[in-house]
FIMI-903913 format. One record per residue (C-alpha): residue in three letters; x, y, z. Coordinates in Angstrom, 2 decimals. Last residue first. Layout:
! residues N
+-----+---------+---------+---------+
: res :      px :      py :      pz :
+-----+---------+---------+---------+
: ALA :       X :       Y :       Z :
...
+-----+---------+---------+---------+
END
This chain:
! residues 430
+-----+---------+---------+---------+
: res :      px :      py :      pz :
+-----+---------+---------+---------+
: UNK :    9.67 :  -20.70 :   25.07 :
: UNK :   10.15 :  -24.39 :   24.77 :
: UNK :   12.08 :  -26.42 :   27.57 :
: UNK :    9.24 :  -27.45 :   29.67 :
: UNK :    7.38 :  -28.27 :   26.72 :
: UNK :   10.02 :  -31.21 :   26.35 :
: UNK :   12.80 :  -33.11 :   24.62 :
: UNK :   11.42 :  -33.16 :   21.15 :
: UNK :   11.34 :  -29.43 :   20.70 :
: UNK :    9.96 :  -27.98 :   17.95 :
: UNK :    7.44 :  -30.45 :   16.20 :
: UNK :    6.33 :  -32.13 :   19.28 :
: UNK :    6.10 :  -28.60 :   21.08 :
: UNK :    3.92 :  -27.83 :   18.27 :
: UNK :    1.62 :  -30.68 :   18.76 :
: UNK :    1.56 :  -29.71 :   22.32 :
: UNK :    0.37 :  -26.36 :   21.24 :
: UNK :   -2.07 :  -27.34 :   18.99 :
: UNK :   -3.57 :  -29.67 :   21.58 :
: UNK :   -3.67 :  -26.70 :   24.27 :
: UNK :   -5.49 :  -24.44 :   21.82 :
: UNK :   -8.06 :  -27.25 :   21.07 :
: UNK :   -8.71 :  -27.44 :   24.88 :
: UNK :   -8.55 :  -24.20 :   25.76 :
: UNK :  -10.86 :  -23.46 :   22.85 :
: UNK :  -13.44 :  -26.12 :   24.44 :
: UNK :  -13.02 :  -24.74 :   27.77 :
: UNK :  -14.20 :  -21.42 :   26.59 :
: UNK :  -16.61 :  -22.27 :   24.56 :
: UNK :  -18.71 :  -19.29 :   25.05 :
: UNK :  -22.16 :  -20.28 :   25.18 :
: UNK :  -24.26 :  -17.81 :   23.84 :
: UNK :  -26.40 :  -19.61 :   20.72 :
: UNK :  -29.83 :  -18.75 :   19.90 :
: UNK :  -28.44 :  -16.64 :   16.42 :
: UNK :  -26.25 :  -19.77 :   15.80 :
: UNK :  -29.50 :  -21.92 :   15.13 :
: UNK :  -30.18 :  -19.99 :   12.06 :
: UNK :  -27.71 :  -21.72 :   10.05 :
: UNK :  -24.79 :  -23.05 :   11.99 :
: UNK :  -21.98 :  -21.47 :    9.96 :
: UNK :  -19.84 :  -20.04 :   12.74 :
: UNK :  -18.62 :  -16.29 :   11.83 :
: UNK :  -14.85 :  -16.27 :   11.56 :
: UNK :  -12.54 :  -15.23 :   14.08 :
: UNK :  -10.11 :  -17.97 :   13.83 :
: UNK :  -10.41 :  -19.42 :   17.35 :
: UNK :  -14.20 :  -19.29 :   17.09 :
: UNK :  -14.13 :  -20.88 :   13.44 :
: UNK :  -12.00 :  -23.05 :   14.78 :
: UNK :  -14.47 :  -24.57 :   17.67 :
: UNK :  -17.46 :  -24.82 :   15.09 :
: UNK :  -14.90 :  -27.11 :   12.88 :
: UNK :  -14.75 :  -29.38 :   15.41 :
: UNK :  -11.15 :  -29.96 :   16.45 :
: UNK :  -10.10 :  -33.42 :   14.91 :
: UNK :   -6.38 :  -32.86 :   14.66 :
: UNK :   -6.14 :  -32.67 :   11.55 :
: UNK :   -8.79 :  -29.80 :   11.45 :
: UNK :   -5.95 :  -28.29 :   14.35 :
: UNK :   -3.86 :  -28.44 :   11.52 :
: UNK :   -5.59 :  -27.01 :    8.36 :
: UNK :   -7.05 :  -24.23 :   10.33 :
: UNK :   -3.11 :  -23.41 :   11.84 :
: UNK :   -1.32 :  -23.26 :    8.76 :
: UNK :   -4.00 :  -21.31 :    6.64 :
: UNK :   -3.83 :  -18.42 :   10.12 :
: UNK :   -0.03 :  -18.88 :    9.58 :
: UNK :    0.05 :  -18.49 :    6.02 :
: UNK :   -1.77 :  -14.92 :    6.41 :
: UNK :    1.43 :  -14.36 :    7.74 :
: UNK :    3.72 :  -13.74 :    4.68 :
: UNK :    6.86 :  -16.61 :    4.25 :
: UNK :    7.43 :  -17.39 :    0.35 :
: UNK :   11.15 :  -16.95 :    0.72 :
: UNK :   11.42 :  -20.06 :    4.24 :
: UNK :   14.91 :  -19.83 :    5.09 :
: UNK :   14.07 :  -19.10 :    8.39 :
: UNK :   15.95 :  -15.84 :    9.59 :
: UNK :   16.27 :  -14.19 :    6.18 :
: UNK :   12.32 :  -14.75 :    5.41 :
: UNK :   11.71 :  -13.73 :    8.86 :
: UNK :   13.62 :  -10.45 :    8.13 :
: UNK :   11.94 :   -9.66 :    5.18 :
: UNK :    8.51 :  -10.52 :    6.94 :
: UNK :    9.59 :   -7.87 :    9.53 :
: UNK :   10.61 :   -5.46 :    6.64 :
: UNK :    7.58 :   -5.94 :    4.70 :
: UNK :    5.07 :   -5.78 :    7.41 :
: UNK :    4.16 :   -6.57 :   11.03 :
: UNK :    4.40 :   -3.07 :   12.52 :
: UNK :    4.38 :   -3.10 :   15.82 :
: UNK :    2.80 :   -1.03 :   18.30 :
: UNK :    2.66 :    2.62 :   18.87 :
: UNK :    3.01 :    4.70 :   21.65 :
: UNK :    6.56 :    5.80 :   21.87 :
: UNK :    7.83 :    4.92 :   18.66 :
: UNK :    9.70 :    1.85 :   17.46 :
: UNK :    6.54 :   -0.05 :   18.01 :
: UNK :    5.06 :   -2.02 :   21.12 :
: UNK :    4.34 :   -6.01 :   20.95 :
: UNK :    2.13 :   -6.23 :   24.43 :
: UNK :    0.56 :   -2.60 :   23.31 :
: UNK :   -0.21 :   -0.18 :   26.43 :
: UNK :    3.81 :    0.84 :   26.21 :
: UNK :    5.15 :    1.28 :   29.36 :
: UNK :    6.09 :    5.10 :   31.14 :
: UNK :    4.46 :    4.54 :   34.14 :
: UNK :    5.96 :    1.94 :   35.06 :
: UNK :    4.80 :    0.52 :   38.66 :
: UNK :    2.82 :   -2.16 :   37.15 :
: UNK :    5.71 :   -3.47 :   35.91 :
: UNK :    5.64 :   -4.07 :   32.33 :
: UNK :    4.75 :   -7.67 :   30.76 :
: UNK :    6.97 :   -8.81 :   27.75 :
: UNK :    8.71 :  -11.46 :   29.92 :
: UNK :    5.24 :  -12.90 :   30.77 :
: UNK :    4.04 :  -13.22 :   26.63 :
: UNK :    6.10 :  -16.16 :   25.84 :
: UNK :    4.75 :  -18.41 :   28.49 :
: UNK :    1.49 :  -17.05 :   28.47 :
: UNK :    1.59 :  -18.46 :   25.21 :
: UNK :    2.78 :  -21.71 :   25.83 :
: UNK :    0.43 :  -22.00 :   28.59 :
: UNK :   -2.50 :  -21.00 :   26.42 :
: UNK :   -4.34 :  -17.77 :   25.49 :
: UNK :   -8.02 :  -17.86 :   26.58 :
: UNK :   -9.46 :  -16.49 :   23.34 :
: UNK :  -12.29 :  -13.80 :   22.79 :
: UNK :  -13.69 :  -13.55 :   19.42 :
: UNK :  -12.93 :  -11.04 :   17.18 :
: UNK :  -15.16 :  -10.94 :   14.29 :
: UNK :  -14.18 :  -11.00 :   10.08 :
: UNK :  -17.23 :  -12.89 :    8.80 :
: UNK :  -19.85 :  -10.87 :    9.50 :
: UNK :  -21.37 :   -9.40 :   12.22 :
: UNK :  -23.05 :   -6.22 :   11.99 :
: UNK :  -20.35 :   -3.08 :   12.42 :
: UNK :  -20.83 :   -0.01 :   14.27 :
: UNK :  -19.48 :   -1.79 :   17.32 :
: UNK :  -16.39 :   -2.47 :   15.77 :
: UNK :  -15.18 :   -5.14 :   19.19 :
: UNK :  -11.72 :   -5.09 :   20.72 :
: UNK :   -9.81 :   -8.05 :   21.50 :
: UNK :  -10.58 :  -10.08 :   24.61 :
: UNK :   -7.57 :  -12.27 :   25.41 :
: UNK :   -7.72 :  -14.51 :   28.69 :
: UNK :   -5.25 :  -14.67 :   30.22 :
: UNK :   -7.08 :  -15.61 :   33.53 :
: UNK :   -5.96 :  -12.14 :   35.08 :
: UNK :   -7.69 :  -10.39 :   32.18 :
: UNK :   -5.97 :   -9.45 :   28.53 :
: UNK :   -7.26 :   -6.42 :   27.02 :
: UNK :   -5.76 :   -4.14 :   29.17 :
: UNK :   -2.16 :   -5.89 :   28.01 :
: UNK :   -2.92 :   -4.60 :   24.24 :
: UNK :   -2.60 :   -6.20 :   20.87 :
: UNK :   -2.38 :   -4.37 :   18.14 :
: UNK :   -0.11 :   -6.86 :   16.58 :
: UNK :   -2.65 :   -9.36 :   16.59 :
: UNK :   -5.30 :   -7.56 :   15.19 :
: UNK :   -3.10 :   -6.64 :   12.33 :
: UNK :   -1.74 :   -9.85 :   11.91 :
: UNK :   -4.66 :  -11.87 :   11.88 :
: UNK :   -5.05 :  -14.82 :   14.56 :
: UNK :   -3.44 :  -18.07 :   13.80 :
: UNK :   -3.28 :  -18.51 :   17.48 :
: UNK :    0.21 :  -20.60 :   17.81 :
: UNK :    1.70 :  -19.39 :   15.04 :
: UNK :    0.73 :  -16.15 :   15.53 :
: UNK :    1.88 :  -15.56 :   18.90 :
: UNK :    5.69 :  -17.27 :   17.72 :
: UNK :    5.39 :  -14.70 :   15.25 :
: UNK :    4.71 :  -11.87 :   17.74 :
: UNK :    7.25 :  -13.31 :   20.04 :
: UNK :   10.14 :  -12.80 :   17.73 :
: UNK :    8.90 :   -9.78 :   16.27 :
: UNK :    8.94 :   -8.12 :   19.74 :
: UNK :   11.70 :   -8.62 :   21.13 :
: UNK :   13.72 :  -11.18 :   19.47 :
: UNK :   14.59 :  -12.36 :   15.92 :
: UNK :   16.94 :  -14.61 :   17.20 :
: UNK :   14.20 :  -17.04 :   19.10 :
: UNK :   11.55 :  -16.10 :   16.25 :
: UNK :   14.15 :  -18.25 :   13.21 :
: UNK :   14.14 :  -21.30 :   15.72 :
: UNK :   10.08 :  -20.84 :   15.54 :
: UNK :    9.70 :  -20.61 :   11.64 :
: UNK :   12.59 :  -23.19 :   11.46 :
: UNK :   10.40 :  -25.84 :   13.32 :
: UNK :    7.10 :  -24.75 :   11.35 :
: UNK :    9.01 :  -25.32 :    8.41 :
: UNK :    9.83 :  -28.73 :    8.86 :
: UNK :    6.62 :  -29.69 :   10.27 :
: UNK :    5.30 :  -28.16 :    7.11 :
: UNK :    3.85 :  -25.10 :    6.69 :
: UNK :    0.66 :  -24.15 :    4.63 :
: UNK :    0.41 :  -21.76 :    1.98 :
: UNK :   -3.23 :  -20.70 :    0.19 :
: UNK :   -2.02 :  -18.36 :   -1.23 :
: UNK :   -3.88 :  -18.34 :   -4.52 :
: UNK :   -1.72 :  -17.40 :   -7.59 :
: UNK :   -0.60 :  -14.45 :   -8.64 :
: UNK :    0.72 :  -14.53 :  -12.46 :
: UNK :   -1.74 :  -12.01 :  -13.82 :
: UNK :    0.54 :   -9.05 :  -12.90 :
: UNK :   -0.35 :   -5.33 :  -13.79 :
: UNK :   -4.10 :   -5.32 :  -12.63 :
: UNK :   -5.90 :   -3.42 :  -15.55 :
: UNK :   -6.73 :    0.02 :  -15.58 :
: UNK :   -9.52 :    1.60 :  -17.71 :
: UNK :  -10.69 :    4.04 :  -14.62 :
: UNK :   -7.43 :    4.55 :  -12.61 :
: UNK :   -7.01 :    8.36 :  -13.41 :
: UNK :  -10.56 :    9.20 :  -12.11 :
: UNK :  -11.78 :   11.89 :  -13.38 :
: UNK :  -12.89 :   15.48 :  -11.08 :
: UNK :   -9.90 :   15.01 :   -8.45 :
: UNK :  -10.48 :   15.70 :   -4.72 :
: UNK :  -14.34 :   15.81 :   -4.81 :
: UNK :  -15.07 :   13.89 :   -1.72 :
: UNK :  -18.70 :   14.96 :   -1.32 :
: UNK :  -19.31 :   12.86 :   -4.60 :
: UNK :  -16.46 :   10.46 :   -4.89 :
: UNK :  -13.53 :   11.06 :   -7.04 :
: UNK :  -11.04 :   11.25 :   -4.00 :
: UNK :  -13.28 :    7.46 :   -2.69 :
: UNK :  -12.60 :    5.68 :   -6.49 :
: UNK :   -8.64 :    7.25 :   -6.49 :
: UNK :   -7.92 :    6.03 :   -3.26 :
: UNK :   -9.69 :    2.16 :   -3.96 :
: UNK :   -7.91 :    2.04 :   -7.03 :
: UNK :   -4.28 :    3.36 :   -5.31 :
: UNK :   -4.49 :    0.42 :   -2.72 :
: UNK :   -5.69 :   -2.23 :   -5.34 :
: UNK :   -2.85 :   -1.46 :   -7.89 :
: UNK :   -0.28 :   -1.06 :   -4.69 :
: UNK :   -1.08 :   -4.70 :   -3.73 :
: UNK :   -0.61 :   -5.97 :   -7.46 :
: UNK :    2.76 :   -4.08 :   -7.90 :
: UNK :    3.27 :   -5.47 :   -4.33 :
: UNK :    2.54 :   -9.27 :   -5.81 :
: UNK :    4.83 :   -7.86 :   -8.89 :
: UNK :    8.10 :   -7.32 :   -7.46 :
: UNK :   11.07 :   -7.07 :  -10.05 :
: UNK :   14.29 :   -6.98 :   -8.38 :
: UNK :   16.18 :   -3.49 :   -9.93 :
: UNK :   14.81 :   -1.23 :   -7.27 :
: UNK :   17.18 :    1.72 :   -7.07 :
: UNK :   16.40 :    2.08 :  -11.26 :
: UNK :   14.32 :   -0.50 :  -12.98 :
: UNK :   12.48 :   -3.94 :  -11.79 :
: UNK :    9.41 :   -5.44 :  -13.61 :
: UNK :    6.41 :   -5.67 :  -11.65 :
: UNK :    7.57 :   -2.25 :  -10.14 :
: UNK :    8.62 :   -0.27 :  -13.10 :
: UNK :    5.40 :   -1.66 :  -14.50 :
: UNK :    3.19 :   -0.11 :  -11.63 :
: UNK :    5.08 :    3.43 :  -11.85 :
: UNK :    4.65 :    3.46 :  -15.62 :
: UNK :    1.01 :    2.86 :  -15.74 :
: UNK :    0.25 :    5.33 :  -12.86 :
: UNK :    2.42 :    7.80 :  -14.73 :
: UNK :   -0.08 :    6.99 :  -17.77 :
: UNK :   -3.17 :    6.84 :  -15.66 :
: UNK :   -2.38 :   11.42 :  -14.68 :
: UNK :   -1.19 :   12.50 :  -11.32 :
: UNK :   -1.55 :   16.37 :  -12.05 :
: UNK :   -4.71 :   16.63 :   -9.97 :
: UNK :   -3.18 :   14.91 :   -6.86 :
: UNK :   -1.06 :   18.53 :   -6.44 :
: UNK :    2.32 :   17.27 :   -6.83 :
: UNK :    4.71 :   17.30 :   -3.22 :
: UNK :    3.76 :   13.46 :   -2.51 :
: UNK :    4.32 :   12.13 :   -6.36 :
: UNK :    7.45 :   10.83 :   -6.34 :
: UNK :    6.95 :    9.14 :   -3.13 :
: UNK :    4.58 :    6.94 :   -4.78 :
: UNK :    5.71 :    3.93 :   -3.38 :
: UNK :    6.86 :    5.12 :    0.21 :
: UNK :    3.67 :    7.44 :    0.73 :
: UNK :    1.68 :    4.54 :   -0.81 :
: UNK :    3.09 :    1.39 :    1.31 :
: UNK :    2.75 :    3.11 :    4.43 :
: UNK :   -0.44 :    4.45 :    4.17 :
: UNK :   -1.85 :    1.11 :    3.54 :
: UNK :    0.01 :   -0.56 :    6.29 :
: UNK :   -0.89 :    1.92 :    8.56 :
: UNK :   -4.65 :    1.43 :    7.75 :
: UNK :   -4.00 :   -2.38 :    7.95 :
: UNK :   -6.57 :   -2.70 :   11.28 :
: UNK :   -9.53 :   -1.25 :    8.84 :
: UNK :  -12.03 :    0.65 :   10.69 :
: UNK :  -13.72 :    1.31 :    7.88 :
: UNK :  -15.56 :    4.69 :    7.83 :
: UNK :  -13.08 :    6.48 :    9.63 :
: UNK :   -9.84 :    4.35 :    9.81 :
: UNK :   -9.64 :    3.35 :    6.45 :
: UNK :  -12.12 :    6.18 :    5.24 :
: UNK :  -11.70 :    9.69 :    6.81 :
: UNK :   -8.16 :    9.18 :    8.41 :
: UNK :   -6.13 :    7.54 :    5.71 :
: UNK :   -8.13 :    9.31 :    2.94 :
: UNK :   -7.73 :   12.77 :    4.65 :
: UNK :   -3.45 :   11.58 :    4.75 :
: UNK :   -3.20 :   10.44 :    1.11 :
: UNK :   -4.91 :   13.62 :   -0.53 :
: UNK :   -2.74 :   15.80 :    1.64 :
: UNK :    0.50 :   12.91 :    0.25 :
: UNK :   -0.96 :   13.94 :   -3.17 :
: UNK :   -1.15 :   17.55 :   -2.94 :
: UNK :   -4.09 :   19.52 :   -2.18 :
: UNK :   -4.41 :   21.93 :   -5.12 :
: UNK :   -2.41 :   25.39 :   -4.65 :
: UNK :   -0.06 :   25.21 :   -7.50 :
: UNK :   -2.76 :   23.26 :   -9.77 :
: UNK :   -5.27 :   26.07 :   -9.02 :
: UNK :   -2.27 :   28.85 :   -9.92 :
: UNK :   -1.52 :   26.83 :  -13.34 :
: UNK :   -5.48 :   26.84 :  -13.80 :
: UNK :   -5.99 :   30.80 :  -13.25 :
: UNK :   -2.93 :   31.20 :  -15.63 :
: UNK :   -4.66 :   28.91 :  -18.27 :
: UNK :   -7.56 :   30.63 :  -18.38 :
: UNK :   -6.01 :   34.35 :  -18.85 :
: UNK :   -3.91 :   32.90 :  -21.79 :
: UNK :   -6.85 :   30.83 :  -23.35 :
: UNK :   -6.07 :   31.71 :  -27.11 :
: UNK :   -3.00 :   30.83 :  -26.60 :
: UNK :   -4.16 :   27.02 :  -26.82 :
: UNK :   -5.65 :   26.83 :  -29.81 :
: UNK :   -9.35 :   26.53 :  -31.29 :
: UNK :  -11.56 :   25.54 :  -33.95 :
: UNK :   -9.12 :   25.10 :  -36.86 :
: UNK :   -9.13 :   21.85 :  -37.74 :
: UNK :   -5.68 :   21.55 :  -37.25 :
: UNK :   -5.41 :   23.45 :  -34.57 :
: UNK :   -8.02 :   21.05 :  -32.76 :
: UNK :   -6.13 :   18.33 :  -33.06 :
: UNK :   -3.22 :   19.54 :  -31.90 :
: UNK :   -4.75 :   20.73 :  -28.84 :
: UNK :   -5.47 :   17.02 :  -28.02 :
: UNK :   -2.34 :   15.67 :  -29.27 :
: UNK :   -0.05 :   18.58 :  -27.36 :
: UNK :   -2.06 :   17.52 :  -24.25 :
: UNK :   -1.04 :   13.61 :  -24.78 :
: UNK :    2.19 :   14.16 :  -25.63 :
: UNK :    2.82 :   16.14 :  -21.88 :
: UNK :    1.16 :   13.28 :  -20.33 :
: UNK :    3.44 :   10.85 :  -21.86 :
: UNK :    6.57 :   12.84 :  -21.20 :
: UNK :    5.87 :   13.73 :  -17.73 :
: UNK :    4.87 :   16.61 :  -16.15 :
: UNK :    5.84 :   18.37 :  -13.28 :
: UNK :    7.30 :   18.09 :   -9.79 :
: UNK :    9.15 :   15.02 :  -10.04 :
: UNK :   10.20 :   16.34 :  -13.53 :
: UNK :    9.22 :   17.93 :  -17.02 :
: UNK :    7.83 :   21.68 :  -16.61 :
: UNK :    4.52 :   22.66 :  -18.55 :
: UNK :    3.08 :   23.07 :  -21.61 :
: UNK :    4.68 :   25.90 :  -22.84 :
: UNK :    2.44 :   26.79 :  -26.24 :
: UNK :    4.79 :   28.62 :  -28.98 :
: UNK :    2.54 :   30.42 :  -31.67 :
: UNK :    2.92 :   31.76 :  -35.09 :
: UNK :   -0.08 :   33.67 :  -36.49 :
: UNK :    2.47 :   36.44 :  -37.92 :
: UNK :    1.03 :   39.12 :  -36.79 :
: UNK :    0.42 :   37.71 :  -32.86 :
: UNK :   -0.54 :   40.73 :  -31.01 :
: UNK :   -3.76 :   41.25 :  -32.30 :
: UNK :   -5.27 :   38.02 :  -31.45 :
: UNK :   -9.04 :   38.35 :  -32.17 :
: UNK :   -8.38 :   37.14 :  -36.01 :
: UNK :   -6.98 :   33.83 :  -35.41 :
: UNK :   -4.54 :   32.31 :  -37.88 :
: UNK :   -3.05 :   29.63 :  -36.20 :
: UNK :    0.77 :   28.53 :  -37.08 :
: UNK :    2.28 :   26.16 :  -34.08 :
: UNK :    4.88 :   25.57 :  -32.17 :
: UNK :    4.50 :   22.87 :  -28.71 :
: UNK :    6.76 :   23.12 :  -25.75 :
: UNK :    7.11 :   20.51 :  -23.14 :
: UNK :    9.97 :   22.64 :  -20.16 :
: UNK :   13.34 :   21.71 :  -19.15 :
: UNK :   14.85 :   23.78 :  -16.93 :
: UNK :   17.97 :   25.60 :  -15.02 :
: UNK :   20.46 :   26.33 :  -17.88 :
: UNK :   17.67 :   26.23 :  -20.35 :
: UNK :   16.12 :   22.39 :  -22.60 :
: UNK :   13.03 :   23.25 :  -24.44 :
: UNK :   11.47 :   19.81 :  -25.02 :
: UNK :    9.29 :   19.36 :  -28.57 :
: UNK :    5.67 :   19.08 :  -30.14 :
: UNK :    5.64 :   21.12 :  -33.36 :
: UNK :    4.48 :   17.88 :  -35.17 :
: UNK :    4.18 :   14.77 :  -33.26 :
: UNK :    6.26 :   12.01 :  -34.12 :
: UNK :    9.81 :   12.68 :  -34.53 :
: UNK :    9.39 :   15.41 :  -31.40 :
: UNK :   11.35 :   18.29 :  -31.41 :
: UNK :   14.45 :   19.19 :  -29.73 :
: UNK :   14.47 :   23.06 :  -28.29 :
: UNK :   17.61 :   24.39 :  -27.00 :
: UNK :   18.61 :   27.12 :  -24.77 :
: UNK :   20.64 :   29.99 :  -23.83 :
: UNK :   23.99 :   29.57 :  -21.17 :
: UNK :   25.32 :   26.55 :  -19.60 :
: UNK :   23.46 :   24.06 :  -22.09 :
: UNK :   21.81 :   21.50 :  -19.28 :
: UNK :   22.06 :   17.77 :  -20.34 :
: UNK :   19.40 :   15.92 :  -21.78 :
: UNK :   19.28 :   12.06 :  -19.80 :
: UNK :   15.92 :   12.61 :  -18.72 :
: UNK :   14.54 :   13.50 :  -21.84 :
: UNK :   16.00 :   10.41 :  -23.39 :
: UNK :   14.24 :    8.33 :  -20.45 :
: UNK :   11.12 :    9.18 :  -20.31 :
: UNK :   10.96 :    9.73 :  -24.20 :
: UNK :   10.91 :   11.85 :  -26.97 :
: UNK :   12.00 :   10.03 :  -30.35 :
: UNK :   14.36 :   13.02 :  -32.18 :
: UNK :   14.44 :   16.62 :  -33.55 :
: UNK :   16.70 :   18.59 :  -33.94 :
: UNK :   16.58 :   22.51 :  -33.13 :
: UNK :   19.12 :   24.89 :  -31.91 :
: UNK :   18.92 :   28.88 :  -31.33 :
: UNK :   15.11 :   28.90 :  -31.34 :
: UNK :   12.33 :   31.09 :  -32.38 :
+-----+---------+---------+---------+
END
């Protein structure tokens, strides 16, 4: 049935590195697993698995002997663990006799054409963007989300989601906690971050009424790095100072954006969505309400920005007369976007400051810890921070909106900052 045969340990990377005969083919089998093996063509490699079944309705098989082409290896096909796993399954039932997989010719080609015209992954990706982060949601990180998978698991983007099985899931994550190939530096918090993003995918595209994929590949999964610890990061004076020197050569807009969340402390992605319709001729900031939401702890309270801010934020202003201005106050590289406060920002910040652990979350922790230093009431953060005030059922009665007590605090941070940054003056600090 073949013109060469060895066999030897399949793997990821052994079958990657078989090179194409120029003319017939080659078959190497599989130490392991009996009759499972790699048929290696000018053009192809394909999983193969031989067998012997004696089965009485097949008329056109004599002999009994079988060969079973599971399927294609590569970006677009299978890989070595899946392709093991389907020739132990249906070897297992050879051997016992019950059943084998040429038996379901007919079957099989109606599930080959299914797979061909499934949704594909980055399909998959896009509905669940749209229908549940945004949708049901709201989430302000729904970009980063999206991002972060279509870039991750760009392997995967033309395959039908069906074919993405928990062991290429398992390899992907590992290859990123670890380091291997174009990204030798091991990164395990975003080999964490893309375990939750791809659990949550996989839990709503097996949902009933969803109905994307029938199992969930993720089910049995365990986080791939155990090592991440709380971050709960707060700067130093130190650190604050280079965080701000590092903003002035950034420039437009991640400069100011990070010098806007130093001094507000406010969360990145409702910070960065920030539009100039939102702020009124007092300055102050009013960010948009969920209204289909009850309150919880995440709410967006309304700020008057400070003279330090309104300091930064004037240059940024359009003329009125522009028709063509962004509505965001830190706009994106595209025409109608804003900006996007992740990896390659914080990279940059990271560069610019000299500061490796730098995220922004640190800069809400930063700015809690040292306005409590400063003896700002607790009730008074909590406003400034977005979170819920815990007054107990008296909260309910209360509508006063504080406003001159968050000018105050705001204006106390920002003069301690001004300490910290430049010793000579606010009227020097932009």
């Amino acid at each position: 049935m073949e013109t060469q045969k060895r066999l030897a340990r399949l793997n990821e990377k052994f079958v990657k590195g078989l090179e194409h005969p120029p003319r017939g083919h080659r078959i190497i089998y599989d130490e392991d697993l009996r009759g499972f093996g790699i048929r290696v063509t000018a053009k192809a490699k394909a999983f193969v698995l031989d067998y012997r079944f004696a089965d009485p309705d097949d008329l056109k098989s004599k002999s009994g002997r079988y060969r079973y082409t599971i399927g294609q290896f590569g970006e677009r096909g299978w890989s070595v663990a899946a392709a093991r796993s389907e020739a132990k399954a249906w070897r297992r039932k050879i051997d016992r006799g019950t059943d084998h997989p040429m038996a379901h010719r007919t079957e099989r080609r109606e599930t080959v054409k299914a797979r061909r015209e499934a949704e594909t992954f980055k399909q998959a990706v896009d509905d669940y963007i749209h229908r549940y982060q945004k949708g049901q949601k709201g989430n302000s990180t729904a970009y980063e989300v999206e991002r972060a998978l279509n870039r991750e698991c760009a392997d995967w983007l033309d395959h039908p989601i069906t074919v993405v099985q928990t062991e290429d899931i398992q390899r992907l994550l590992e290859e990123m906690r670890d380091g291997s190939g174009d990204n030798p530096k091991p990164r395990p918090y975003l080999a964490n971050r893309v375990f939750a993003y791809l659990r949550t995918f996989f839990a709503w595209s097996s949902q009933r009424g969803i109905n994307k994929i029938t199992d969930n590949p993720m089910q049995g999964l365990q986080r791939p790095w155990d090592g991440e610890e709380s971050r709960d990061r707060i700067f130093t004076d130190d650190e604050i100072k280079a965080l701000w020197q590092a903003a002035d050569t950034i420039g437009n807009p991640g400069g100011p954006f990070l010098k806007l969340a130093l001094i507000t402390g406010k969360r990145k992605g409702k910070l960065s969505s920030m539009r100039w319709e939102e702020i009124d001729e007092s300055w102050t900031w009013t960010p948009p309400q969920d209204t289909r939401r009850k309150k919880g702890n995440k709410r967006a309270h309304a700020i008057p920005l400070p003279v330090l801010a309104q300091r930064i934020l004037t240059p940024l202003k359009p003329a009125e007369d522009d028709e063509q201005a962004s509505p965001f106050v830190f706009k994106g590289r595209r025409r109608g976007t804003h900006l996007d406060p992740g990896t390659p920002l914080q990279t940059t910040i990271k560069e610019k400051s000299g500061i490796d652990d730098f995220f922004f979350h640190a800069c809400k922790h930063t700015v809690e810890t040292r306005m409590a230093e400063l003896r700002i009431s607790s009730d008074v953060r909590d406003l400034l921070l977005d979170h819920a005030p815990r007054r107990g059922t008296g909260q309910r009665y209360d509508h006063y909106l504080y406003a001159e007590d968050m000018t105050e605090a705001l204006e106390k941070w920002c003069a301690e900052i001004t300490r910290l940054v430049s010793p000579e003056g606010v009227e020097v600090l932009r």
